[in-house]
C-alpha positions as CSV (number, residue, x, y, z in Angstrom):
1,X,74.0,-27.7,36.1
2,X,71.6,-24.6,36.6
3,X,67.6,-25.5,35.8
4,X,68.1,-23.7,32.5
5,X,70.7,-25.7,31.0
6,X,68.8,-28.7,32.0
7,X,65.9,-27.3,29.8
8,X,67.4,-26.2,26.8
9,X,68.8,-29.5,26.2
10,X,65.5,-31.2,26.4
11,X,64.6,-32.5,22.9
12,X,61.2,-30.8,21.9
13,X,60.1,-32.8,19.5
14,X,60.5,-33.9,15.7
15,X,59.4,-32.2,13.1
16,X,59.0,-33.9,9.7
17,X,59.3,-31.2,6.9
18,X,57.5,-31.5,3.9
19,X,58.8,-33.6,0.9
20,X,61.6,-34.3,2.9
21,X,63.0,-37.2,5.2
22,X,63.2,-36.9,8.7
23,X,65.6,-36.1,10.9
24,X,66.3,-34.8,14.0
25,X,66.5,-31.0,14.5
26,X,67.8,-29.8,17.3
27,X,67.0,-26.6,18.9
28,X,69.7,-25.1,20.5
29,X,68.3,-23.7,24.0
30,X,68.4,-20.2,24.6
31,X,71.2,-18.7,26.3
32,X,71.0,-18.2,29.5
33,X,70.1,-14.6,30.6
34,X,73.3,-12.4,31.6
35,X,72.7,-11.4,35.1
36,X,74.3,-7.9,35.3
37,X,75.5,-6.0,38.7
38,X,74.3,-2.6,39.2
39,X,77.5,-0.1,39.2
40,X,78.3,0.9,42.6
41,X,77.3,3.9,44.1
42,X,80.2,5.0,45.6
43,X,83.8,3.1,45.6
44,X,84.4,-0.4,47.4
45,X,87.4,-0.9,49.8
46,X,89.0,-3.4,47.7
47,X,90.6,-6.3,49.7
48,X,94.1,-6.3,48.4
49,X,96.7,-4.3,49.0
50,X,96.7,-0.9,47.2
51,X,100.1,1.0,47.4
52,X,99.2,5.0,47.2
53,X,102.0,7.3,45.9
54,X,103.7,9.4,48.4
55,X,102.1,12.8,48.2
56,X,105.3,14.5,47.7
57,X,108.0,13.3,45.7
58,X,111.0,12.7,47.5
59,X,113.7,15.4,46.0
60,X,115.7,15.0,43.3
61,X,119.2,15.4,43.8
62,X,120.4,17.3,40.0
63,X,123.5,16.0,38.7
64,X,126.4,18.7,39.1
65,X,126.3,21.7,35.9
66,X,128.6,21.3,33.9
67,X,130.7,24.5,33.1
68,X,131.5,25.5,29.7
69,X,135.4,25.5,28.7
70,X,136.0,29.1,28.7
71,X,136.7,30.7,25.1
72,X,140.7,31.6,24.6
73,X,141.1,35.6,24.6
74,X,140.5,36.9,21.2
75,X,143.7,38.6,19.8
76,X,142.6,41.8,18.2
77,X,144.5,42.3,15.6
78,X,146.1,45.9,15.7
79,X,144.7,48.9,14.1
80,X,146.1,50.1,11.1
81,X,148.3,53.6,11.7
82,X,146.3,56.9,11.6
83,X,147.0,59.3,8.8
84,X,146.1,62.4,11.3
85,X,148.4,64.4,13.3
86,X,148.6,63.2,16.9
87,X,146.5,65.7,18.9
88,X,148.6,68.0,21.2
89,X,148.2,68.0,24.5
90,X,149.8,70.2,27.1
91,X,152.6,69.1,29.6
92,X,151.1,68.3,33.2
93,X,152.7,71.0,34.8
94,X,155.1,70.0,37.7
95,X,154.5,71.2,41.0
96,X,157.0,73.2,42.9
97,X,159.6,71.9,44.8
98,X,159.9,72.6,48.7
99,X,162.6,75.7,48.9
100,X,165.5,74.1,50.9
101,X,166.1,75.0,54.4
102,X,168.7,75.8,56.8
103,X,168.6,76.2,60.8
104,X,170.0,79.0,62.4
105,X,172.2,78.4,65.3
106,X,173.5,81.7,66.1
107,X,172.5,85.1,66.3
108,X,176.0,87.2,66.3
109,X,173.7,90.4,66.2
110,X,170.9,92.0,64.4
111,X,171.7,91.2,60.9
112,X,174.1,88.6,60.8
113,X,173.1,84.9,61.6
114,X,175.2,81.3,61.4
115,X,173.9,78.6,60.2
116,X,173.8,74.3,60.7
117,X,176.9,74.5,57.9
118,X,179.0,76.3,60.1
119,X,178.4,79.7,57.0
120,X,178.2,83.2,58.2
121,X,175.0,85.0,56.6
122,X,175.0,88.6,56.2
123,X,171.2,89.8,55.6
124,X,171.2,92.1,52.0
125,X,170.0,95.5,52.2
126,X,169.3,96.1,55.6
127,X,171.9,97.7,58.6
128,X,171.9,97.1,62.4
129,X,173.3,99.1,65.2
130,X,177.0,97.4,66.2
131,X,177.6,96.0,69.4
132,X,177.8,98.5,71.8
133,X,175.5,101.2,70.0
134,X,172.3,102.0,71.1
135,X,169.7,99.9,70.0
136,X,172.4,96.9,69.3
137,X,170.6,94.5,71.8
138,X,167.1,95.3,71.2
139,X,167.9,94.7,67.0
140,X,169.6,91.4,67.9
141,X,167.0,90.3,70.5
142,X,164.2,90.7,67.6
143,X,166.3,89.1,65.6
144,X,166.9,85.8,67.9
145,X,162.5,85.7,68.6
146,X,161.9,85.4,64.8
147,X,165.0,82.7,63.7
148,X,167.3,81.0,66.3
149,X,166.7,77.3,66.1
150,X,164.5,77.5,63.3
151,X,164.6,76.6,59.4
152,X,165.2,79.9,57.7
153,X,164.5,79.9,53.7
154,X,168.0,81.7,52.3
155,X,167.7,83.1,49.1
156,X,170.1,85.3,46.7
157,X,169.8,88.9,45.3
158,X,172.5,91.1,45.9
159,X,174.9,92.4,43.5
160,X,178.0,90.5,45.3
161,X,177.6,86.4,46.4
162,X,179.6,87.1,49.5
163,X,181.2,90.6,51.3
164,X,184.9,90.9,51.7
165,X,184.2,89.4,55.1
166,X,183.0,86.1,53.4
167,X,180.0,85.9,54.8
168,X,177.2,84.7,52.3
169,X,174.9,87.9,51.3
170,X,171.2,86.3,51.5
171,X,167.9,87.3,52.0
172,X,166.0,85.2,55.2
173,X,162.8,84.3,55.1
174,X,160.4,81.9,57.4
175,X,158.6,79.2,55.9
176,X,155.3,81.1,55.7
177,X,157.2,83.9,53.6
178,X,158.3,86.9,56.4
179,X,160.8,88.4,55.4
180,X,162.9,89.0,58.7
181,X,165.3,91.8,57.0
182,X,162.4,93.5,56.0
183,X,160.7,92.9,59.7
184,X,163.7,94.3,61.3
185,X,163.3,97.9,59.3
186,X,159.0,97.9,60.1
187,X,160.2,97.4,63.2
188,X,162.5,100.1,64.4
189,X,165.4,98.2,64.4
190,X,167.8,98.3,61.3
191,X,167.7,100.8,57.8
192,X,167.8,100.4,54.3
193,X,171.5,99.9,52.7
194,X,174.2,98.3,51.1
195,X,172.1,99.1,48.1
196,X,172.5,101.1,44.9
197,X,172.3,104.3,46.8
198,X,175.6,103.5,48.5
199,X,177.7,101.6,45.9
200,X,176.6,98.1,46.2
201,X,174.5,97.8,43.6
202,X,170.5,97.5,43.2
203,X,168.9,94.4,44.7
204,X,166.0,92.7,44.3
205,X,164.2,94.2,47.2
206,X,165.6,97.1,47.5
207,X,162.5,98.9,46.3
208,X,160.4,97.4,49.4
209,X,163.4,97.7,51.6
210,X,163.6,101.7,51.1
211,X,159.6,102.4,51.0
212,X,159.5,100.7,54.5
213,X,162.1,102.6,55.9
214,X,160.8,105.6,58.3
215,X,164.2,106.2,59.5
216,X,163.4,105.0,63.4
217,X,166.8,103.4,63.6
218,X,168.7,105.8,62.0
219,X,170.4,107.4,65.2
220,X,171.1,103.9,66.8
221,X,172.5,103.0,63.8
222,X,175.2,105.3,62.6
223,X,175.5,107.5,65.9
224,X,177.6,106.5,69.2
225,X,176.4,104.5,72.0
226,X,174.8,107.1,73.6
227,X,170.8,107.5,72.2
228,X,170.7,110.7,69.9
229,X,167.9,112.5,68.8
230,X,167.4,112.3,65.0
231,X,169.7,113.8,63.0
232,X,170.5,117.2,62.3
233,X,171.4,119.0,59.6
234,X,174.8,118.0,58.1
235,X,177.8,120.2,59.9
236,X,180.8,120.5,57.5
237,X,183.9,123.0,58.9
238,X,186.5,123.5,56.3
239,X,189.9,123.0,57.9
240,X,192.3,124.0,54.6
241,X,191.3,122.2,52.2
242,X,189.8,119.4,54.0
243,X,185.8,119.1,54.8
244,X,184.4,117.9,58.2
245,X,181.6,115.7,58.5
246,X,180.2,115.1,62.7
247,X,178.7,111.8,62.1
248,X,178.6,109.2,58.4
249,X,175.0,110.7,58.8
250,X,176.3,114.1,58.3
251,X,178.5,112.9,55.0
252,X,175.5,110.7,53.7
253,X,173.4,114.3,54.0
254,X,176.0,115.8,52.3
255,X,175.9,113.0,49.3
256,X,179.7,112.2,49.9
257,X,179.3,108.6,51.7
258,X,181.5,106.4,51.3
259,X,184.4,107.9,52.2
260,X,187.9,106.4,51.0
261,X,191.5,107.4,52.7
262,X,192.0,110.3,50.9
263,X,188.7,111.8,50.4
264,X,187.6,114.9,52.2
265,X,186.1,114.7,54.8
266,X,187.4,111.1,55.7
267,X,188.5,110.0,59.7
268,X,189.3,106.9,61.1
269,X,186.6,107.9,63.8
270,X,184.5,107.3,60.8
271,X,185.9,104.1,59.7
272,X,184.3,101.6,62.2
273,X,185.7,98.2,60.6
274,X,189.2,100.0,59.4
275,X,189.0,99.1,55.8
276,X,189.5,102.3,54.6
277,X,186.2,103.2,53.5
278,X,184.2,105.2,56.1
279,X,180.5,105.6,56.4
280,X,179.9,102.4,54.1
């Protein structure tokens, strides 16, 4: 026990109070004093074991999202009908079909082809010298440059389908649009006909045909197959009652071609295909 303990349990002394009996008071001791450590300055290594957090926290695996049930499609319910007209609109407009073609495997002269069918064409409106006349091979030459072996567009126009020989009357035209009847007459080598002028009726080119015509084949086409100059004026010798024509030139200058057995004026020399009808 400390000194101070020892002291404050030391009896004193007795004190008699007044008017009273004695007895023994006892004085408690004082406490003892409170010793009190001054606060340290700065902090003390404690000696147990202090666990420091890590100074990052490890990472935190989130649990998978979870996805929300998608909504069922709405069903609009459909609109009531409209009072108004429907507006008009206009038809897309179709586009044109590719003209069908043929290919030409012959060239049987300057104005008559054949074709992959096996079909004769005759061109309409135009004329070439005949085999044998001058001019004949150059027309059909020019002729096999612009369409043997090549798709040829055929189109109709003439009065007649076919001629009396068959063959199928038909405009020819390339792909990018010549004309080759119409490129034979620029070029020297046929003339306008088989037309209205001459009793086959008006085609549909016929207008072109004519105002492109300068007349360069004439001689090669209607004369012999000897190369004439161009024509002279028409020579008609009455014999009787008959007329007299040199040449179909000379009867077309005279206004009287075609000539039919019978007519005046008609020969056989005249009749180059013997159908009866010269200078056709």
């Amino acid at each position: 026990m400390s000194a101070g303990v020892v002291t404050a349990l030391v009896v004193v002394g007795l004190v008699a109070p007044k008017g009273g009996s004695s007895s023994v008071h006892t004085v408690d001791a004082p406490a003892a004093p409170t010793t009190q450590l001054p606060a340290p300055s700065s902090p003390t290594t404690s000696t147990a074991s202090t666990t420091e957090a890590p100074a990052t926290a490890p990472p935190t695996t989130a649990p998978p999202a979870t996805v929300a049930p998608t909504d069922p499609p709405t069903t609009v319910p459909p609109l009531p009908p409209s009072t108004e007209p429907p507006a008009t609109t206009a038809a897309p407009v179709a586009p044109l079909a590719p003209a069908a073609t043929s290919i030409v495997t012959e060239v049987l002269d300057g104005d008559t082809i054949v074709i992959d069918t096996g079909e004769h064409i005759r061109f309409i409106g135009i004329d070439t010298p005949e085999r044998g006349h001058c001019g004949s091979a150059e027309a059909t030459a020019n002729m096999r440059n612009m369409v043997y072996g090549k798709a040829v567009i055929l189109t109709a126009g003439a009065r007649d389908d076919v001629d009396k020989y068959g063959r199928l009357l038909r405009y020819v035209d390339l792909p990018d649009g010549t004309d080759t009847g119409l490129a034979q007459i620029t070029g020297g080598y046929a003339v306008a006909r088989y037309d209205s002028r001459d009793g086959y009726g008006h085609h549909d080119r016929q207008e072109q045909y004519v105002a492109a015509d300068t007349g360069a084949a004439f001689a090669c086409v209607y004369g012999s197959a000897t190369p004439a100059k161009p024509a002279a004026p028409p020579t008609t010798v009455a014999s009787g009652s008959a007329a007299y024509y040199a040449n179909c030139a000379a009867a077309r200058a005279a206004g009287v071609a075609p000539l039919h057995v019978g007519d005046p004026g008609y020969r056989k020399a005249l009749d180059r295909d013997g159908d009866g009808i010269a200078c056709e």
